[in-house]
N, C-alpha and C positions, 0 to 999 in steps of 0.2 A: 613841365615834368622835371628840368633842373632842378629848379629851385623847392619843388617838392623832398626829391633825391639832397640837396642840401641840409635842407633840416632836418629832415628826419636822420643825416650821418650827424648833425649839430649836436639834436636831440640825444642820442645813442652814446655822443662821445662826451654832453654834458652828465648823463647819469653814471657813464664808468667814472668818472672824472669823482663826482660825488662820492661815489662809491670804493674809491680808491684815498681819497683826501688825507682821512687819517693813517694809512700807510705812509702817504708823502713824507707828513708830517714827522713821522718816528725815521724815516729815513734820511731827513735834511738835519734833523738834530743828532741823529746819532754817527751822523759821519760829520758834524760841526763835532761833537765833543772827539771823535777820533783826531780829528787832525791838530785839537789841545792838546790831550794827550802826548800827540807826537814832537808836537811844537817842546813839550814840558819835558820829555825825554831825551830830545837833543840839546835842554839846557841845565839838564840834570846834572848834578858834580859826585854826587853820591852814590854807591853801588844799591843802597835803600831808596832811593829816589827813582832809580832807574828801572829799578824792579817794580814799585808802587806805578808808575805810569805804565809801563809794560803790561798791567792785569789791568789796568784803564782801558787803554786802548784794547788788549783782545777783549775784555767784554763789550766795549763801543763797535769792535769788528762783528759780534755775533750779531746784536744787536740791528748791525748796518744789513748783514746777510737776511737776518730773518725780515726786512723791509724788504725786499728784491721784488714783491707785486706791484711797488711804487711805479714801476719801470713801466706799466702797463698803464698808472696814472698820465704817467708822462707824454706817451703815446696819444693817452685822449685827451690831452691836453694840446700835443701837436695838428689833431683832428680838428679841434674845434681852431684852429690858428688857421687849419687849410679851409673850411667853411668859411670863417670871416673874410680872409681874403679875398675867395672865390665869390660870395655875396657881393661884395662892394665893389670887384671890379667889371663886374657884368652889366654890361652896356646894350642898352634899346635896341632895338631891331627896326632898322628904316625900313619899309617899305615903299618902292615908288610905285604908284600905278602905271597899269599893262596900257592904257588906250594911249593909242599917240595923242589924240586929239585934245587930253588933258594940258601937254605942255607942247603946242604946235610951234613955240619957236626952239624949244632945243630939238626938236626934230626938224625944224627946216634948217638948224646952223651944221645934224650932221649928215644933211642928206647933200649937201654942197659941197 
């Protein structure tokens, strides 16, 4: 039943994940171009320079804002991280058999 319950969260957090991708996408480039932007503005010498990077960056800001459902990508992207884990660290289930009779000397070493 775990490992049902695992993939099917796999499952669920693979297709938001898909579903989300090209958000990601517009969101990791348009907060790379913000932070050019800013990089170009604190090496601006020019009061024209400074102002050109300034309408860089707030349209790279809007830009960054209207990605904000990436964040959701992210999420299922942290989902399927907790799936993987959880799959690969789950380990067998020993069962030993109930009759004594099966291993009659670790029962006589702890009936002594």
């Amino acid at each position: 039943m775990k490992k049902f319950a695992l993939f099917l969260l796999g499952a669920v957090s693979l297709i938001v994940l898909l579903s989300q991708l090209g958000s990601m996408i517009g969101l990791i480039v348009s907060l790379a171009v913000l932070y050019f932007a800013f990089k170009k503005f604190n090496q601006a010498a020019s009061t024209g320079g400074k102002v050109l990077w300034a309408v860089v960056g707030i349209i790279a800001l809007c830009f960054s804002i209207g990605n904000v459902p990436a964040i959701i990508g992210v999420a299922a992207l942290a989902g399927l991280y907790f799936v993987y884990k959880a799959w690969k660290n789950e380990r067998p289930v020993i069962v030993e058999p109930r009759d004594p009779f099966d291993h009659f000397e670790k029962e006589w070493k702890e009936f002594r």
